[in-house]
Backbone as CSV, one residue per row, in Angstrom:
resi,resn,N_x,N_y,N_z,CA_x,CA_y,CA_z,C_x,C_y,C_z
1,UNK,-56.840,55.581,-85.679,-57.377,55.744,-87.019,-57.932,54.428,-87.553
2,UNK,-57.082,53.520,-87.446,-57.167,52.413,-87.662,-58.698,51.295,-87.045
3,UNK,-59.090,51.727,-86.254,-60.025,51.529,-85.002,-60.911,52.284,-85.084
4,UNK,-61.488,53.215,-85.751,-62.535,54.285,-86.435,-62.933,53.819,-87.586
5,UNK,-62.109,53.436,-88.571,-62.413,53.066,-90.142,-63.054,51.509,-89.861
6,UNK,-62.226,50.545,-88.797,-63.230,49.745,-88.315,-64.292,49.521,-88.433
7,UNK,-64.484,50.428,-87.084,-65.977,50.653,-86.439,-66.979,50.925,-87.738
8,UNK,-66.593,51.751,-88.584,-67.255,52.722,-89.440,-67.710,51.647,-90.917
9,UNK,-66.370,50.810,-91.106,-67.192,49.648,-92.005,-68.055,48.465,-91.552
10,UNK,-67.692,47.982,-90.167,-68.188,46.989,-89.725,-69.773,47.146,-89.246
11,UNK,-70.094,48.670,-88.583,-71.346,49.121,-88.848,-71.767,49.620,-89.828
12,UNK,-71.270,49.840,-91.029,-71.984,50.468,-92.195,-72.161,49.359,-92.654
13,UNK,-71.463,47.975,-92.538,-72.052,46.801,-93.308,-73.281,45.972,-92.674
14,UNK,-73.667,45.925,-91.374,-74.759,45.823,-90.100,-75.979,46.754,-90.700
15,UNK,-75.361,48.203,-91.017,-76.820,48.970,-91.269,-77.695,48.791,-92.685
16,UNK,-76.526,47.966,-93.474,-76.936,47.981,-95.026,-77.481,46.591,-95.299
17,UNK,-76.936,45.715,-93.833,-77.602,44.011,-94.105,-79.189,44.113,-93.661
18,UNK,-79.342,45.260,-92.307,-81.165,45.064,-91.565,-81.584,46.182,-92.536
19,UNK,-81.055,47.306,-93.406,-81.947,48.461,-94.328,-82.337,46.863,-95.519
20,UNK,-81.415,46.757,-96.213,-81.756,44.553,-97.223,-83.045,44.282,-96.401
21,UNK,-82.783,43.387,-95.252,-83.951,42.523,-94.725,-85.041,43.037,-94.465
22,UNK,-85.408,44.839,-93.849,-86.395,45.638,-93.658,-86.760,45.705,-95.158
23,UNK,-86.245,45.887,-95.986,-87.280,46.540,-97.301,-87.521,45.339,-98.073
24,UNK,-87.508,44.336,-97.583,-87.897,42.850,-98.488,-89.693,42.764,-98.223
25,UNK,-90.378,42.619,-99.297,-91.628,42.415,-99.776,-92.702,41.942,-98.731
26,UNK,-91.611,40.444,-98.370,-92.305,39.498,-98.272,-91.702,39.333,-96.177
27,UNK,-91.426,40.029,-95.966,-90.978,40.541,-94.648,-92.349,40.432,-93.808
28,UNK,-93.422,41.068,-94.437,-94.748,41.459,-93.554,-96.015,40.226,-94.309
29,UNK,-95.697,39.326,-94.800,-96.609,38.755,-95.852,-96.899,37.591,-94.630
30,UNK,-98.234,37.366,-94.950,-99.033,36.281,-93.983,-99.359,35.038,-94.758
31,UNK,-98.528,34.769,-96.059,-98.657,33.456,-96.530,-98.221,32.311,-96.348
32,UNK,-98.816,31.064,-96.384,-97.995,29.949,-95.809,-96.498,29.662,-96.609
33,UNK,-95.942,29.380,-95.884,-95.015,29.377,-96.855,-94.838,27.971,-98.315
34,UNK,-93.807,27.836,-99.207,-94.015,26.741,-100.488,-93.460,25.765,-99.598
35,UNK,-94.038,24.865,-99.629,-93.465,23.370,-99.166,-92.224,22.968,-100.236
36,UNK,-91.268,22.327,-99.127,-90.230,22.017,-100.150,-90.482,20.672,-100.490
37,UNK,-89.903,20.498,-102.385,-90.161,19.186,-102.240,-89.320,17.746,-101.705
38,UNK,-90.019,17.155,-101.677,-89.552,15.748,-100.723,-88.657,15.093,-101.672
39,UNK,-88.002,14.853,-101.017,-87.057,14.052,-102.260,-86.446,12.444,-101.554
40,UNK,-86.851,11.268,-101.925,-86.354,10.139,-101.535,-84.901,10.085,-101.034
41,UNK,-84.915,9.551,-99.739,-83.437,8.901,-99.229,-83.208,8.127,-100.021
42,UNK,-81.438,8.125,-100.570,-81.105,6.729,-100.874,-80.779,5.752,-99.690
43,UNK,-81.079,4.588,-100.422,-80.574,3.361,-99.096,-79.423,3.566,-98.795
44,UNK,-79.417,3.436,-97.630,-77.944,3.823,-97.270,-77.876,2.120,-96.903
């Protein structure tokens, strides 16, 4: 029983993280992406 309820959350949480990443906008988008900004080292 114990080993079913498992299986059954550990893939229902797998199917609900790639259904998230599949329906994101910007998944299929051909833009460059924002440059991050640069930020000075301190002297070390």
């Amino acid at each position: 029983m114990v080993d079913t309820i498992s299986l059954l959350v550990s893939h229902g949480l797998l199917m609900l993280a790639a259904w998230r990443l599949l329906s994101r906008r910007d998944l299929d988008s051909e833009e460059p992406p924002v440059p991050a900004l640069r930020r000075k080292k301190p002297d070390a």
